[in-house]
PyMOL Python script that loads the backbone (N, CA, C, O; Angstrom):
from pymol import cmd

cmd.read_pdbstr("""\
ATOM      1  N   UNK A   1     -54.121  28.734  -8.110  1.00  0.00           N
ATOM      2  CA  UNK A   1     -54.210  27.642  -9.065  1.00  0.00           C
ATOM      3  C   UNK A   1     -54.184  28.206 -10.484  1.00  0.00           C
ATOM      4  O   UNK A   1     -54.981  29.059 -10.874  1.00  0.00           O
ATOM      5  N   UNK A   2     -53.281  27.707 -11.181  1.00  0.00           N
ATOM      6  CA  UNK A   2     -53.553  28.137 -12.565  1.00  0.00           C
ATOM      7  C   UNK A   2     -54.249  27.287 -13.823  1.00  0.00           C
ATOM      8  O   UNK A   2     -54.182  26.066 -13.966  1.00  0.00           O
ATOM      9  N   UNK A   3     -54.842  28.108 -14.581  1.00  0.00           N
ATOM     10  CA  UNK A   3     -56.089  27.424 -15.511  1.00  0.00           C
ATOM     11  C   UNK A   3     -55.339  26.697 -16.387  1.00  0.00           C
ATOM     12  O   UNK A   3     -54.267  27.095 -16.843  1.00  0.00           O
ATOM     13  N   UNK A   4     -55.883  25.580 -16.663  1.00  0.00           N
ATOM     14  CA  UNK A   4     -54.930  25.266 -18.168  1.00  0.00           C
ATOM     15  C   UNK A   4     -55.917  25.839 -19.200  1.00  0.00           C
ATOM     16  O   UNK A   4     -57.096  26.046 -18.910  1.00  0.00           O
ATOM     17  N   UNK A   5     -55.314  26.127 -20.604  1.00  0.00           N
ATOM     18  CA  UNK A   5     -55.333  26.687 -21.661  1.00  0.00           C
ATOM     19  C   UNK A   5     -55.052  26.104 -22.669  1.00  0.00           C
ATOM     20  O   UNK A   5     -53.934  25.671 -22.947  1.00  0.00           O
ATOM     21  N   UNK A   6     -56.590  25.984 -23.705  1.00  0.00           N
ATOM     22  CA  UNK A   6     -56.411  24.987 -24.742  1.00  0.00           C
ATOM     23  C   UNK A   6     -55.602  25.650 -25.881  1.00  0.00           C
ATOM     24  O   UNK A   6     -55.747  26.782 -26.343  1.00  0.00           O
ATOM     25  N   UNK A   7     -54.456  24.407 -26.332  1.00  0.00           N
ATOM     26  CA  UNK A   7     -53.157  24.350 -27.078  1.00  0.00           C
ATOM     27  C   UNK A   7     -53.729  24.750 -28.543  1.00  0.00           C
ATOM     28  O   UNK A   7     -54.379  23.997 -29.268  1.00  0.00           O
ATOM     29  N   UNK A   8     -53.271  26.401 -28.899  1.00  0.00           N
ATOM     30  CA  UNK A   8     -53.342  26.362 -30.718  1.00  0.00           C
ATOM     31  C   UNK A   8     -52.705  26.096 -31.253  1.00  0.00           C
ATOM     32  O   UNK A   8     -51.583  25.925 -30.776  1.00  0.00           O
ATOM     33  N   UNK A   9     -52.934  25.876 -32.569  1.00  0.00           N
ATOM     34  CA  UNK A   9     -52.727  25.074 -33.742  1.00  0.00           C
ATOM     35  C   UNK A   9     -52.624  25.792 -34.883  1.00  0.00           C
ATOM     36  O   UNK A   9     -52.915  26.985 -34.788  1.00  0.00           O
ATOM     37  N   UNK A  10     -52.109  25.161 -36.488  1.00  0.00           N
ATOM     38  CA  UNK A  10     -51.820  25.868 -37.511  1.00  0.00           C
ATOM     39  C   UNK A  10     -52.877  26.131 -37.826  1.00  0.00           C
ATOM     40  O   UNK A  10     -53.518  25.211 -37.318  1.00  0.00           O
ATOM     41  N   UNK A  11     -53.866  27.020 -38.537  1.00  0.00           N
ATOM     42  CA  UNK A  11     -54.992  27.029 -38.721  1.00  0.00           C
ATOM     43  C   UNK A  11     -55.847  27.598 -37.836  1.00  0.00           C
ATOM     44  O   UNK A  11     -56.963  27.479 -38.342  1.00  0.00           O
ATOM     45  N   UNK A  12     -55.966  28.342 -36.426  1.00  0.00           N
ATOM     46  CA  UNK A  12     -56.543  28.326 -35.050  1.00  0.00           C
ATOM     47  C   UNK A  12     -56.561  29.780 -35.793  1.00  0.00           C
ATOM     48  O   UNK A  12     -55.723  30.131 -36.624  1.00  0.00           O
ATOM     49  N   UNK A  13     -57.774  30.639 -35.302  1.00  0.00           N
ATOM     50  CA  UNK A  13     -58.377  31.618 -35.467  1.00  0.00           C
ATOM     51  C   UNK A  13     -57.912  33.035 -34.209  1.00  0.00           C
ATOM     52  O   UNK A  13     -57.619  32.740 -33.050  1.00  0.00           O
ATOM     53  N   UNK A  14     -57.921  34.198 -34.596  1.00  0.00           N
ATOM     54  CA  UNK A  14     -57.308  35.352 -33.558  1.00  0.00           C
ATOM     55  C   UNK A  14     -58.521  36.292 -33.693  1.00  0.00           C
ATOM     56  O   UNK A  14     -59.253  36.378 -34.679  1.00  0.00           O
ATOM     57  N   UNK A  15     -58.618  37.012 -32.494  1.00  0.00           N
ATOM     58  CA  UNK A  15     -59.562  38.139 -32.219  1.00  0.00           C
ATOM     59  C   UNK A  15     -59.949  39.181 -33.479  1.00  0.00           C
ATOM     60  O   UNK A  15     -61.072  39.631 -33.706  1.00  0.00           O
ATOM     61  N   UNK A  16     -58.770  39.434 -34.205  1.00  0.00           N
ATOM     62  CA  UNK A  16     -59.124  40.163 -35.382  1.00  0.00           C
ATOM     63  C   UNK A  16     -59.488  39.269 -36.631  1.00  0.00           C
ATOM     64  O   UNK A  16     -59.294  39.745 -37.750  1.00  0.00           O
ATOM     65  N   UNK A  17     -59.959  38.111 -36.508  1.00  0.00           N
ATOM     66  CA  UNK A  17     -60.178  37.302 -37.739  1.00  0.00           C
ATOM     67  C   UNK A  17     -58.784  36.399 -38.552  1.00  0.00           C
ATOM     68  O   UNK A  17     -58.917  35.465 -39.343  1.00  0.00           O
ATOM     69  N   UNK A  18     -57.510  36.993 -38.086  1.00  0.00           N
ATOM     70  CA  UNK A  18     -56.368  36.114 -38.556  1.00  0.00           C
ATOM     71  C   UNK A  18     -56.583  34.802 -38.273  1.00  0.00           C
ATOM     72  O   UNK A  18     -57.544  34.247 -37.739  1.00  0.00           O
ATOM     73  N   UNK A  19     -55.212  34.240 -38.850  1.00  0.00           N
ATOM     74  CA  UNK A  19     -55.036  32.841 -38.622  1.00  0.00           C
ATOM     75  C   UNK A  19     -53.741  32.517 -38.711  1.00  0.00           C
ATOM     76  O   UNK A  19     -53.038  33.044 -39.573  1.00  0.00           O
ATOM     77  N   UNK A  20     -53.103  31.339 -37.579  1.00  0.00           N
ATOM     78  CA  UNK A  20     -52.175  31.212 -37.842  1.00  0.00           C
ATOM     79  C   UNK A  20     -51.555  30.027 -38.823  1.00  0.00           C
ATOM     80  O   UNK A  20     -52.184  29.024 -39.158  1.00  0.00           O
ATOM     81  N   UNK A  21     -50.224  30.337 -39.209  1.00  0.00           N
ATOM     82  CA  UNK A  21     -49.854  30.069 -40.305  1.00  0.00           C
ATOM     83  C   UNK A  21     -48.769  29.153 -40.454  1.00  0.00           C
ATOM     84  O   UNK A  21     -48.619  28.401 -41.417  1.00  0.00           O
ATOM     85  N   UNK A  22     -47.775  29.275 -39.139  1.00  0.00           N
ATOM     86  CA  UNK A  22     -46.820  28.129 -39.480  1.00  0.00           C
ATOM     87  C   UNK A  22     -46.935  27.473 -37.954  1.00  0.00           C
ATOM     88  O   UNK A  22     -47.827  27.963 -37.261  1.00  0.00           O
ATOM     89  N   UNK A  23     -46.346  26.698 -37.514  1.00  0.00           N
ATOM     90  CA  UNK A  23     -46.382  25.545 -36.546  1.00  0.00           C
ATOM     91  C   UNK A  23     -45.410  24.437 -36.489  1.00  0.00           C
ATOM     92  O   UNK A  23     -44.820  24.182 -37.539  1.00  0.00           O
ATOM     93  N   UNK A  24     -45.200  23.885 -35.663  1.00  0.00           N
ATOM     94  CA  UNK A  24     -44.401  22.828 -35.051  1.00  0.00           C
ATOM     95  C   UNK A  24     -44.157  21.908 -35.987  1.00  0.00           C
ATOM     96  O   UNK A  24     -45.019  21.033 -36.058  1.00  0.00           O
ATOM     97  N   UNK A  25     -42.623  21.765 -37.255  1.00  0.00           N
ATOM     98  CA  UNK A  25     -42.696  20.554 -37.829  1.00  0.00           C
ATOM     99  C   UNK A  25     -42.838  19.303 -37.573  1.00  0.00           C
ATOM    100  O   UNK A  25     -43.103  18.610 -38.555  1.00  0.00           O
ATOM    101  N   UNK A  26     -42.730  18.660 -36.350  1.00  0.00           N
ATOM    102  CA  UNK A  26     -42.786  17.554 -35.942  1.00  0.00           C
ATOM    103  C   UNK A  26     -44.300  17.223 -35.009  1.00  0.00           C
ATOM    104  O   UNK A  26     -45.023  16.244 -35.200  1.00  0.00           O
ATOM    105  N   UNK A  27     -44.458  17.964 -34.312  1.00  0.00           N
ATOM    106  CA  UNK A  27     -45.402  18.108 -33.180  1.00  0.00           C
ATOM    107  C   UNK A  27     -47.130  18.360 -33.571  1.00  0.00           C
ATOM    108  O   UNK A  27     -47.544  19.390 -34.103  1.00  0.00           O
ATOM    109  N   UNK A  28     -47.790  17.468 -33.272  1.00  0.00           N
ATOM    110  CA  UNK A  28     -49.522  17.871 -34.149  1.00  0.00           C
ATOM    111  C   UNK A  28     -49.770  18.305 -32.573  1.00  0.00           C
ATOM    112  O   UNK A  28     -49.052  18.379 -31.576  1.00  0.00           O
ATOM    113  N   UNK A  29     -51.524  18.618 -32.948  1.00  0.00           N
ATOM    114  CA  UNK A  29     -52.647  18.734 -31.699  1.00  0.00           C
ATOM    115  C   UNK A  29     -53.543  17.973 -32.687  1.00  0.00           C
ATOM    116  O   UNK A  29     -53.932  18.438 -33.758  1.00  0.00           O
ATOM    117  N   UNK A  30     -53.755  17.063 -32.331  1.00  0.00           N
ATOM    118  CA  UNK A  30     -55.991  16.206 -33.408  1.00  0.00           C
ATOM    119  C   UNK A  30     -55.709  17.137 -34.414  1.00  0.00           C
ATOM    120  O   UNK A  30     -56.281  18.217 -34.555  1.00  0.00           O
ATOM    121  N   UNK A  31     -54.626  16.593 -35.248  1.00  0.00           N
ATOM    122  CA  UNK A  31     -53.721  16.076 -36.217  1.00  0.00           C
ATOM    123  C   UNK A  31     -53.760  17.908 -37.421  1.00  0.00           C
ATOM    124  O   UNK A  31     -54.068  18.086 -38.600  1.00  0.00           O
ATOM    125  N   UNK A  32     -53.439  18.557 -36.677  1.00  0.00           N
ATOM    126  CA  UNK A  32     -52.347  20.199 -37.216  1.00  0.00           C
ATOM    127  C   UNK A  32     -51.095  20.736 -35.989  1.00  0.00           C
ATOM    128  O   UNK A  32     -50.931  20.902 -34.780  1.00  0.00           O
ATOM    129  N   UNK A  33     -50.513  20.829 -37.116  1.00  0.00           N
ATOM    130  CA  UNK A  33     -48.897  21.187 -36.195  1.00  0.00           C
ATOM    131  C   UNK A  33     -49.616  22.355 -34.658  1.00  0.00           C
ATOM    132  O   UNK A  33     -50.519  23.168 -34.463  1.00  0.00           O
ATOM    133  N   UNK A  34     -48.510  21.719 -33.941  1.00  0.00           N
ATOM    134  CA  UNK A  34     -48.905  23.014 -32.233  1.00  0.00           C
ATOM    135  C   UNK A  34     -48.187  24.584 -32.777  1.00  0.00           C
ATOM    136  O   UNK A  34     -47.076  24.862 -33.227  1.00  0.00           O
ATOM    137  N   UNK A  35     -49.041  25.155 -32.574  1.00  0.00           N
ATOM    138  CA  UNK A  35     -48.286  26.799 -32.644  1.00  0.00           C
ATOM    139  C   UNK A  35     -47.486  27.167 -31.193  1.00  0.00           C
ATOM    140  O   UNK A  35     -47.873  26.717 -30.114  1.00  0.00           O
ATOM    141  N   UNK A  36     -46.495  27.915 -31.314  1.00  0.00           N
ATOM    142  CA  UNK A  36     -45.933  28.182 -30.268  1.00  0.00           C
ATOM    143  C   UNK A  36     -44.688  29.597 -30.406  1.00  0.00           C
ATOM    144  O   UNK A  36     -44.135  29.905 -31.462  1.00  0.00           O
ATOM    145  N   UNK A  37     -44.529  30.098 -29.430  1.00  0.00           N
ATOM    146  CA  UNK A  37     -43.847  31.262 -29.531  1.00  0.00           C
ATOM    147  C   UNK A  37     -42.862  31.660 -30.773  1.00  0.00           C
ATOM    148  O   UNK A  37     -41.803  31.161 -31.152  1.00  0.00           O
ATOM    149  N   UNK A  38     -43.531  32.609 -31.189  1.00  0.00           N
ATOM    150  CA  UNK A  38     -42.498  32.889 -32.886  1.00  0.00           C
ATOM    151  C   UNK A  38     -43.623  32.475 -33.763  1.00  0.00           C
ATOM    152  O   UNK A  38     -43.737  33.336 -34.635  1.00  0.00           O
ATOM    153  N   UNK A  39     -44.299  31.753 -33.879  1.00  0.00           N
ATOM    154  CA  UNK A  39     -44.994  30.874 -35.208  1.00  0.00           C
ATOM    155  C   UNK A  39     -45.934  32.319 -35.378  1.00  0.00           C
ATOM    156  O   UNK A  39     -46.217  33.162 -34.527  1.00  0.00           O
ATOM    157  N   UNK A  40     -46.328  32.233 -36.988  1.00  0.00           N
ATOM    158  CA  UNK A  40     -46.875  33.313 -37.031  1.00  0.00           C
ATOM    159  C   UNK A  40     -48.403  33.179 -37.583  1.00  0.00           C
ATOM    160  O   UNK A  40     -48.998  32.151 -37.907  1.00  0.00           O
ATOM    161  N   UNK A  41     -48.800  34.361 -37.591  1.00  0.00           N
ATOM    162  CA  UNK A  41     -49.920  34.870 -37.561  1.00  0.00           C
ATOM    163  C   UNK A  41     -50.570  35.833 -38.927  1.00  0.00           C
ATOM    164  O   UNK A  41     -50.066  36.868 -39.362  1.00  0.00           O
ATOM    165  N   UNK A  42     -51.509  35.321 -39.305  1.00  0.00           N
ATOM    166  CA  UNK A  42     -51.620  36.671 -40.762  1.00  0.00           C
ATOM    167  C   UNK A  42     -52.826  37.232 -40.281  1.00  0.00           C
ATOM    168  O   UNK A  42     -53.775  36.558 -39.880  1.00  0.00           O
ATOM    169  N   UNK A  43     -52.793  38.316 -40.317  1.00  0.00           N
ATOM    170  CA  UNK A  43     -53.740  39.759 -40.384  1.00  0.00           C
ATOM    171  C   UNK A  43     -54.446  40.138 -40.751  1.00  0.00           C
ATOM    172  O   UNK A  43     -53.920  41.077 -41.350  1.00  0.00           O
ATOM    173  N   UNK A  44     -55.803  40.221 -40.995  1.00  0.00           N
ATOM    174  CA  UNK A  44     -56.045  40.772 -42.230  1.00  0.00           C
ATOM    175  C   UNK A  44     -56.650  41.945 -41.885  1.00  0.00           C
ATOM    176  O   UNK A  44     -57.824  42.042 -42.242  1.00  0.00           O
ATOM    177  N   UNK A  45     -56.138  42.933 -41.246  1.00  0.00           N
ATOM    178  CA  UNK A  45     -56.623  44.300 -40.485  1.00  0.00           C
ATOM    179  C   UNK A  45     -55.293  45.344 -41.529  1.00  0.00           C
ATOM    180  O   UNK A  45     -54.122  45.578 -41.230  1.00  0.00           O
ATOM    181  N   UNK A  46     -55.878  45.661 -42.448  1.00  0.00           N
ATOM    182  CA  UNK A  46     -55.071  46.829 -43.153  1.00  0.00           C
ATOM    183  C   UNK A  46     -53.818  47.160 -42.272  1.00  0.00           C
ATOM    184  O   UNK A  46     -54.174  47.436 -41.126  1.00  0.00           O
ATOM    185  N   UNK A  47     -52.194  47.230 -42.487  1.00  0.00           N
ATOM    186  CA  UNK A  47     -51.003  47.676 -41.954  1.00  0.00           C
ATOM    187  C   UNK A  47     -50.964  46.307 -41.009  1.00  0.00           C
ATOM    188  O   UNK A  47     -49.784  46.306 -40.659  1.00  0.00           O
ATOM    189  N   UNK A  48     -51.549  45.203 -40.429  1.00  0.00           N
ATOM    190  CA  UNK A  48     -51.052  44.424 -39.318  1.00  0.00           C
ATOM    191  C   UNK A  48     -50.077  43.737 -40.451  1.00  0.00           C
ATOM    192  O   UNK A  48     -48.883  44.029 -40.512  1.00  0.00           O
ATOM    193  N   UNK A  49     -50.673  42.836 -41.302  1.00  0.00           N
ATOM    194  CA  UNK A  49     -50.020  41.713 -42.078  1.00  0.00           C
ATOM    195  C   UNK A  49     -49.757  40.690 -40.914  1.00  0.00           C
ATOM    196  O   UNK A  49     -50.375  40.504 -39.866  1.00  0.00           O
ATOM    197  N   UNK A  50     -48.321  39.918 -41.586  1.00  0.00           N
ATOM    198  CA  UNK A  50     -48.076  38.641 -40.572  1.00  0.00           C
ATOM    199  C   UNK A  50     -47.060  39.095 -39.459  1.00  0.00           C
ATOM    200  O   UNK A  50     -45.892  39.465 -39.571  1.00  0.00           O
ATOM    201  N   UNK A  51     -47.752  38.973 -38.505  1.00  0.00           N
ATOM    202  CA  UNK A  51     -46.499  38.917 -37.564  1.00  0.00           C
ATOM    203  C   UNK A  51     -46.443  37.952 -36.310  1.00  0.00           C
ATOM    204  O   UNK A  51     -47.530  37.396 -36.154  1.00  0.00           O
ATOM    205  N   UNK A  52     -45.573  37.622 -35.450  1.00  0.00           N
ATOM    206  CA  UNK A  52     -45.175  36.594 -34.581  1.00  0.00           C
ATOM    207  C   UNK A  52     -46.424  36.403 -33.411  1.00  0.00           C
ATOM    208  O   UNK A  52     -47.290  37.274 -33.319  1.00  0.00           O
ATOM    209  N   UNK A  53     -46.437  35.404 -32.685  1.00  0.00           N
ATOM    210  CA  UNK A  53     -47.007  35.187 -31.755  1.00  0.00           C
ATOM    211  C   UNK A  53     -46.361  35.429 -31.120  1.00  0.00           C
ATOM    212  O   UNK A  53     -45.244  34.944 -31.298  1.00  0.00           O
ATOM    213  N   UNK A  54     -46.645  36.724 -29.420  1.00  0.00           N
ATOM    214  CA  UNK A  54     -45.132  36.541 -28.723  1.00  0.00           C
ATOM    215  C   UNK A  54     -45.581  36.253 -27.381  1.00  0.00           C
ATOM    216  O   UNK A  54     -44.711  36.698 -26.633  1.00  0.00           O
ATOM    217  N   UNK A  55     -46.611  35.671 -26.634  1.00  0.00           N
ATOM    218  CA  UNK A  55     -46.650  35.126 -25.584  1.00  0.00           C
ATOM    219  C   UNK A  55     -46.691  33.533 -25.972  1.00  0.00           C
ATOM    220  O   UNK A  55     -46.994  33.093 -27.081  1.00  0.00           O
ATOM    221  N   UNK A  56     -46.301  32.723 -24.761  1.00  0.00           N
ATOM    222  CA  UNK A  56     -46.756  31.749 -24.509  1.00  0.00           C
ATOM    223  C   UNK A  56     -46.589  31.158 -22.891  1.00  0.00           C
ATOM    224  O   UNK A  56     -46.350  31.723 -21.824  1.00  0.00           O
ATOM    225  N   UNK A  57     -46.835  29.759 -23.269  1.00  0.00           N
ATOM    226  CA  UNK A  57     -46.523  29.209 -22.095  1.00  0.00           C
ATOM    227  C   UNK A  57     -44.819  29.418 -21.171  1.00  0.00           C
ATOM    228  O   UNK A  57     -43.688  29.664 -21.588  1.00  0.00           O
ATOM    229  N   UNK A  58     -45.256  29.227 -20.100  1.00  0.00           N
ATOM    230  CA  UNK A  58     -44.086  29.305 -19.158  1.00  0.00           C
ATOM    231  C   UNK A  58     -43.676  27.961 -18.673  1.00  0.00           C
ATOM    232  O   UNK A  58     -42.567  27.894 -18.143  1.00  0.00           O
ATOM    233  N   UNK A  59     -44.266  27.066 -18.752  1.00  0.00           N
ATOM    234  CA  UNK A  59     -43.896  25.733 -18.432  1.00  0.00           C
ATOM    235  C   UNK A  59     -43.660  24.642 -19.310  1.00  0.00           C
ATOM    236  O   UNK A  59     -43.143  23.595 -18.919  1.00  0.00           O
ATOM    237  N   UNK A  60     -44.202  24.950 -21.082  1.00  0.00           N
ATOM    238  CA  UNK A  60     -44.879  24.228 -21.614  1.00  0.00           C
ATOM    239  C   UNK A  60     -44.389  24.083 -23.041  1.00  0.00           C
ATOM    240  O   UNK A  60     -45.053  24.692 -23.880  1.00  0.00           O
ATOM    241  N   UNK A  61     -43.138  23.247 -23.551  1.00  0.00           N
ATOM    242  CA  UNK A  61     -42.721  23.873 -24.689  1.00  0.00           C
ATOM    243  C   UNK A  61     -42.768  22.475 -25.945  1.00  0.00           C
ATOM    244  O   UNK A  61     -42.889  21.290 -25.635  1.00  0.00           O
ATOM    245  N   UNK A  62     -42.641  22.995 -27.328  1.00  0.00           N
ATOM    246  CA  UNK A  62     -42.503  22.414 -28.119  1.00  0.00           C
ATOM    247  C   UNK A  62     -41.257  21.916 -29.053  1.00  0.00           C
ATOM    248  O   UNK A  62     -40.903  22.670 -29.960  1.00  0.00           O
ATOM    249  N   UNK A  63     -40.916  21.290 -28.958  1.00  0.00           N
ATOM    250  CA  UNK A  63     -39.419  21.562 -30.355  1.00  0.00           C
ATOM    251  C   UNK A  63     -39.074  22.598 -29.568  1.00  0.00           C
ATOM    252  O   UNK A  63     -39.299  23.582 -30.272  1.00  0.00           O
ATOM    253  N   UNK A  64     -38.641  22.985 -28.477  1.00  0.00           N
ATOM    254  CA  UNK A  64     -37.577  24.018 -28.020  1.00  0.00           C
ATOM    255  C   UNK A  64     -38.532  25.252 -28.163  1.00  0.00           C
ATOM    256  O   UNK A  64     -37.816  26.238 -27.987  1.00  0.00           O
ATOM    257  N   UNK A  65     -39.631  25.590 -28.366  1.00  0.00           N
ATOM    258  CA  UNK A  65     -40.622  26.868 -28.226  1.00  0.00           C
ATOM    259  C   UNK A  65     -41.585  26.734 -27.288  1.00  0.00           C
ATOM    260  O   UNK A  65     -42.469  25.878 -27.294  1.00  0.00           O
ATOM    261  N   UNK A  66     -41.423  27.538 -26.521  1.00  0.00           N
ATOM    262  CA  UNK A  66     -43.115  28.099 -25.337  1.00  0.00           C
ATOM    263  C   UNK A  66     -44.356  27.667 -26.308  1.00  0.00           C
ATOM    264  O   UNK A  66     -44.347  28.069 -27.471  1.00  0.00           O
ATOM    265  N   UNK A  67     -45.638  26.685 -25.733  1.00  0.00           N
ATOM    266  CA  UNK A  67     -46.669  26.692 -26.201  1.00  0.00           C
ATOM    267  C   UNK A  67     -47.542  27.567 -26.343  1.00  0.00           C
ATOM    268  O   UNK A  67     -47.874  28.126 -25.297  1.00  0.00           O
ATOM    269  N   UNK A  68     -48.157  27.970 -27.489  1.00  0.00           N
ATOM    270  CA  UNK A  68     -49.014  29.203 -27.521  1.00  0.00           C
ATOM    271  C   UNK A  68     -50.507  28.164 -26.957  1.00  0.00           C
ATOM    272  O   UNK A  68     -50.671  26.950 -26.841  1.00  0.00           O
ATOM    273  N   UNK A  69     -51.218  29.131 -26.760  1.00  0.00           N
ATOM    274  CA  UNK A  69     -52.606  28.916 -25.920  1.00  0.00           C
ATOM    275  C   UNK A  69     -53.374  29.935 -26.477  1.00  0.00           C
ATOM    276  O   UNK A  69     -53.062  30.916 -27.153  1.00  0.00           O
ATOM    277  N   UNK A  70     -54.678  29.420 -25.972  1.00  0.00           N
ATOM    278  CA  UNK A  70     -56.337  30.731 -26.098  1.00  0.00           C
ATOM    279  C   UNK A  70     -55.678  31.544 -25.789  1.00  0.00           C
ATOM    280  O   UNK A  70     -54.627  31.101 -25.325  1.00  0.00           O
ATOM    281  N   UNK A  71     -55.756  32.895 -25.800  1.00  0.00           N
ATOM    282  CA  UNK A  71     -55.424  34.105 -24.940  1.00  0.00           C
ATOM    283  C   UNK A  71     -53.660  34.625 -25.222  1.00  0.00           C
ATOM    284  O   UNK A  71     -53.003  35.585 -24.818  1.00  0.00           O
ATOM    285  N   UNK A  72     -53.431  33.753 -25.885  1.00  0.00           N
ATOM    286  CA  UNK A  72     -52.159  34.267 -26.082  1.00  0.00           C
ATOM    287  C   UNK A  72     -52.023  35.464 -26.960  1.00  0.00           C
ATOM    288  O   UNK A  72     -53.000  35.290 -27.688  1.00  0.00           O
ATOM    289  N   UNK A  73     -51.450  36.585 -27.383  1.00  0.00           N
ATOM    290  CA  UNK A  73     -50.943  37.369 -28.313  1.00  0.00           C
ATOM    291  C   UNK A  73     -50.017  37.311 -29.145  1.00  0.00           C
ATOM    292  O   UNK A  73     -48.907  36.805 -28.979  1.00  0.00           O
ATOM    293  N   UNK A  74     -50.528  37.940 -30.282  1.00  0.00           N
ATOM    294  CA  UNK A  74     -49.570  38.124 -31.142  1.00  0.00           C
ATOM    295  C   UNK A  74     -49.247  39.587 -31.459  1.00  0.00           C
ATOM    296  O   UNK A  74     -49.916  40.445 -30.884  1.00  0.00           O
ATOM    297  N   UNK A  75     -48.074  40.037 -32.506  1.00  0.00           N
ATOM    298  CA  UNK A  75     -47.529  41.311 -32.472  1.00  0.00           C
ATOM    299  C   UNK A  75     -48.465  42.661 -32.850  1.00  0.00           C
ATOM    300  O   UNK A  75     -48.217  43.842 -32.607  1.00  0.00           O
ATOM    301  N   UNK A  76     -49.516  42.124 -33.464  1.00  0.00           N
ATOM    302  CA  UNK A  76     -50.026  42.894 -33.783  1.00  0.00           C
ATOM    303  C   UNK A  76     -51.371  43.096 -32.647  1.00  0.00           C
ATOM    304  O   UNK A  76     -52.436  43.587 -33.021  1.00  0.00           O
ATOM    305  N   UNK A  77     -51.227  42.818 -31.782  1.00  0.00           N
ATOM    306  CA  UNK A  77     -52.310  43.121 -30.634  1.00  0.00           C
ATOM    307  C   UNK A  77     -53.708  41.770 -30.774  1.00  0.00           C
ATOM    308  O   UNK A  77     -54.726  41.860 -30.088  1.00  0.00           O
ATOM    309  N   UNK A  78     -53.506  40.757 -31.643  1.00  0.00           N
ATOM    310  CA  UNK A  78     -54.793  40.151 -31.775  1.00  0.00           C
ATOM    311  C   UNK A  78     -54.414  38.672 -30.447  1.00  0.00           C
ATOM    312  O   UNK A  78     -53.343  38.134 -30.166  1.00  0.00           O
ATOM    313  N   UNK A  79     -55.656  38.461 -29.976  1.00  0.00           N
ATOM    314  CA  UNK A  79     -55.119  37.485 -29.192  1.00  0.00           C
ATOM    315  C   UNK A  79     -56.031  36.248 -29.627  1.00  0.00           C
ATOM    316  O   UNK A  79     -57.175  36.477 -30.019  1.00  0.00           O
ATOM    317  N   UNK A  80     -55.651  35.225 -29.578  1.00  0.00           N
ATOM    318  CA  UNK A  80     -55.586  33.958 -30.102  1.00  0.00           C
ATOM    319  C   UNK A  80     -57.333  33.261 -29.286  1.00  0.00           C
ATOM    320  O   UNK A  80     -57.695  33.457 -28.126  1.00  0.00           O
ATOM    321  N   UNK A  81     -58.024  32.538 -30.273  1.00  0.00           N
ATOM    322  CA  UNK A  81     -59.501  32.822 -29.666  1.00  0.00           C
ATOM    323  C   UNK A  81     -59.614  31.082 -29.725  1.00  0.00           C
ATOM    324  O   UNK A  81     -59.991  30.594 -28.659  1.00  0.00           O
ATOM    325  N   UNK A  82     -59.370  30.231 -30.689  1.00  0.00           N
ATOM    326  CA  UNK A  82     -59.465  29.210 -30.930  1.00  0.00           C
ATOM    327  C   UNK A  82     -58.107  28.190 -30.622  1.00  0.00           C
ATOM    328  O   UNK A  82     -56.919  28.503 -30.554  1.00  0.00           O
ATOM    329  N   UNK A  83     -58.770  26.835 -30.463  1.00  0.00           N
ATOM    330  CA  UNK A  83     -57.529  26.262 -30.283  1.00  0.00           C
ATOM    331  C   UNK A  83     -58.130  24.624 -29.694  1.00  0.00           C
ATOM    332  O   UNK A  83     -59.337  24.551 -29.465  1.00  0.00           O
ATOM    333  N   UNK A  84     -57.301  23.424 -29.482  1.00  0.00           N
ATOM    334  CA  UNK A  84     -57.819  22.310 -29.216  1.00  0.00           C
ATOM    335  C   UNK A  84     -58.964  22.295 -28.189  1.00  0.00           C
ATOM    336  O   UNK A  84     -59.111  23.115 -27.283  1.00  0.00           O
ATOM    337  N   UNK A  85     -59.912  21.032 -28.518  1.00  0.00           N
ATOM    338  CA  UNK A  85     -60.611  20.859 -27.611  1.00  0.00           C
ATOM    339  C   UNK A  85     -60.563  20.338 -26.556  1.00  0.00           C
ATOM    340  O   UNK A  85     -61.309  20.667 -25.633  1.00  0.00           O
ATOM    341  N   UNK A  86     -59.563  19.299 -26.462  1.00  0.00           N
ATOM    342  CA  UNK A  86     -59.052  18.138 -25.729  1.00  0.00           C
ATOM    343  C   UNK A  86     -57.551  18.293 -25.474  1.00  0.00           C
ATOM    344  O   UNK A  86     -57.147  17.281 -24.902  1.00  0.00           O
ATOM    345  N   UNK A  87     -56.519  19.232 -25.696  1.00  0.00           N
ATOM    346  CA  UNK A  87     -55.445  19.389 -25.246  1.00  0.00           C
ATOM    347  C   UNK A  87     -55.116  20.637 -24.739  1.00  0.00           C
ATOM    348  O   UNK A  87     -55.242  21.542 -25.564  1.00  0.00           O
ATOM    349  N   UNK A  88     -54.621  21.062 -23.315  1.00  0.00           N
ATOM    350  CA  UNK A  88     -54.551  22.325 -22.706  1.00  0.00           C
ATOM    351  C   UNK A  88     -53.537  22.127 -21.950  1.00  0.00           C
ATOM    352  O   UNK A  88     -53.210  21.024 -21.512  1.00  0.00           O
ATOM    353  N   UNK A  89     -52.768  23.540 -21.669  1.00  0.00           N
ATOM    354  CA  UNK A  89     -51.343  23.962 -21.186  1.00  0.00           C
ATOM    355  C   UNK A  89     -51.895  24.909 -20.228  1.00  0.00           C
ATOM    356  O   UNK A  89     -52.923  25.583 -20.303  1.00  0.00           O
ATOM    357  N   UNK A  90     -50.835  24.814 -19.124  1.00  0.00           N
ATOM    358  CA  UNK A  90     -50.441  26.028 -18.608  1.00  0.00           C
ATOM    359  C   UNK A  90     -49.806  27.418 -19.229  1.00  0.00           C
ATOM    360  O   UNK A  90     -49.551  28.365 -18.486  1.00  0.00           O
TER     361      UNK A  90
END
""", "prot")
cmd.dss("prot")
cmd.show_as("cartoon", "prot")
cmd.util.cbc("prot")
cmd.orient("prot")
């Protein structure tokens, strides 16, 4: 059985303290754009800076992008900690 996984958002917080930064023009979660594969991420760990989110969902897409989730990663090794309360993906 697989868990669902609550859907991040522009604004949603990462293991190293980042946040992400751009998101779904059309698409909210309880009203900030859905983040999803590609949307990025800022750093604030000296040398990370911004870089992409590159997991997401496998079933689960937005505007043509994989949904990012809790637990997802981004390029710089931080994985995604925050995210809706009430909306979750595979």
């Amino acid at each position: 059985m697989i868990m669902a996984r609550p859907q991040a958002r522009l604004g949603d917080i990462s293991s190293h303290g980042g946040v992400i930064i751009t998101g779904a023009m059309r698409t909210v979660v309880n009203g900030r754009p859905a983040a999803r594969l590609g949307d990025l991420h800022a750093c604030p760990i000296p040398g990370h800076g911004v870089t992409p989110i590159v997991t997401g969902s496998l079933d689960t897409t937005t505007e043509g992008m994989p949904n990012a989730r809790i637990g997802d990663v981004t390029a710089c090794g931080a994985v995604i900690v925050t995210g809706s309360l009430d909306t979750t993906d595979n």
